[in-house]
C-alpha positions as CSV (number, residue, x, y, z in Angstrom):
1,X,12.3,92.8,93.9
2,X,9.2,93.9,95.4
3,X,7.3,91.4,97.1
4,X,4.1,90.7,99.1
5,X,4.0,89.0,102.5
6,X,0.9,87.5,103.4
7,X,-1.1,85.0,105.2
8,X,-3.5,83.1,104.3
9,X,-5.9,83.3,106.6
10,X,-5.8,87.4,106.1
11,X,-6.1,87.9,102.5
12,X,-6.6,85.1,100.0
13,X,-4.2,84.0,97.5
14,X,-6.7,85.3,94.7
15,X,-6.0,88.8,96.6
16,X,-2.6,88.6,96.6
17,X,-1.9,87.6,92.9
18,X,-4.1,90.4,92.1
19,X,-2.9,93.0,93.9
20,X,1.3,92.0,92.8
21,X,3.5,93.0,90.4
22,X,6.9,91.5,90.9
23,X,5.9,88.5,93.1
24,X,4.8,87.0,96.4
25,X,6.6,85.4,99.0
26,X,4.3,83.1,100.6
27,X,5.7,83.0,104.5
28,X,4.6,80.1,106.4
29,X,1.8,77.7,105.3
30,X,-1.2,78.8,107.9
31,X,-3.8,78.1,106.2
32,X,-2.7,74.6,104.9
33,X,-2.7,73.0,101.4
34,X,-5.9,73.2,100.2
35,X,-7.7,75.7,98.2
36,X,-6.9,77.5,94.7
37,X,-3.0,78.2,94.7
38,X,-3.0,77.8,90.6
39,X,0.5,79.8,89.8
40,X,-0.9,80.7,86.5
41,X,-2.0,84.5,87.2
42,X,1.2,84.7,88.8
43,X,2.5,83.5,85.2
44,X,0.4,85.7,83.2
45,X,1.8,88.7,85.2
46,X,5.3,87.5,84.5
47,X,5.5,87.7,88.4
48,X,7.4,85.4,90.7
49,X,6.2,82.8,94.0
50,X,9.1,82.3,96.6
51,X,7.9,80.0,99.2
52,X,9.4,80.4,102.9
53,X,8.7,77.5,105.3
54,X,9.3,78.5,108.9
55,X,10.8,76.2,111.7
56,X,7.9,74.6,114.2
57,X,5.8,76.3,116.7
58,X,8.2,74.5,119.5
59,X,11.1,76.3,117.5
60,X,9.3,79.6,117.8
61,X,8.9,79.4,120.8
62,X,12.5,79.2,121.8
63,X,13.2,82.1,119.7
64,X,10.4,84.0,122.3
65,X,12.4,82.7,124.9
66,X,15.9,83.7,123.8
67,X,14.7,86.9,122.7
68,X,13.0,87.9,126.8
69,X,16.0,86.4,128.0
70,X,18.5,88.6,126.3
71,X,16.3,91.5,126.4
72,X,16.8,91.9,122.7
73,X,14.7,95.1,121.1
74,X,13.9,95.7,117.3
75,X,15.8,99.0,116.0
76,X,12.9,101.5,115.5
77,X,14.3,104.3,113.6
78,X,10.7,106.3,113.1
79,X,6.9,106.0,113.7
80,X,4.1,107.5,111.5
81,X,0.4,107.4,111.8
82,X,-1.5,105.4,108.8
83,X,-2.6,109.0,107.7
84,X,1.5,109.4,107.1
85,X,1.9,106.4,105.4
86,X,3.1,107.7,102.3
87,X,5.9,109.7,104.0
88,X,7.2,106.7,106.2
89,X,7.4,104.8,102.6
90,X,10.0,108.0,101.4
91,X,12.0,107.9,104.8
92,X,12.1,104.2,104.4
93,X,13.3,104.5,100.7
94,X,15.6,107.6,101.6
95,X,17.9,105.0,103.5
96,X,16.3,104.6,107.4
97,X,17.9,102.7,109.5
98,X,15.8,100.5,111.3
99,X,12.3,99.7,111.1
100,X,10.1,102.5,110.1
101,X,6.8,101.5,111.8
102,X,3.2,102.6,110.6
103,X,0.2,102.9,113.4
104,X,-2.7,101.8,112.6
């Protein structure tokens, strides 16, 4: 399933349910309860919402901490410029391994 990560406070859940196909996966709750979160675009679409809740900000920062300590690095297999972006999508679909980043 293809899904989209946002948050909140960088595109607006209007945005998101607009730009979907398959579903979001709502990551975190930064921006708080309020606003329009309706599901029923999401419904129309025949799309899905899987909502992630992440540990506190005291919990993240113990993961910082763990991470410096033990010198731990993301795998990087490739990096493309935004103008590439479409190509870094194929090497990421032709079986990468790592994380294919994309400069912006």
């Amino acid at each position: 399933m293809l899904v989209l990560r946002l948050a909140l406070r960088a595109l607006s859940w209007r945005a998101a349910v607009s730009a979907t196909v398959f579903g979001v996966a709502l990551i975190g709750v930064l921006a708080g309860f309020e606003g329009d979160t309706s599901p029923h675009p999401l419904m129309l679409k025949g799309a899905s919402l899987h909502g992630i809740f992440v540990g506190s900000r005291a919990h993240f920062e113990h993961l910082c901490a763990a991470i410096d300590v033990n010198r731990i690095k993301p795998v990087i297999d490739r990096t493309f410029g935004f103008e590439a972006a479409a190509d870094a999508y194929r090497h990421q679909l032709a079986g990468a391994f790592g994380k294919v980043v994309i400069r912006i």
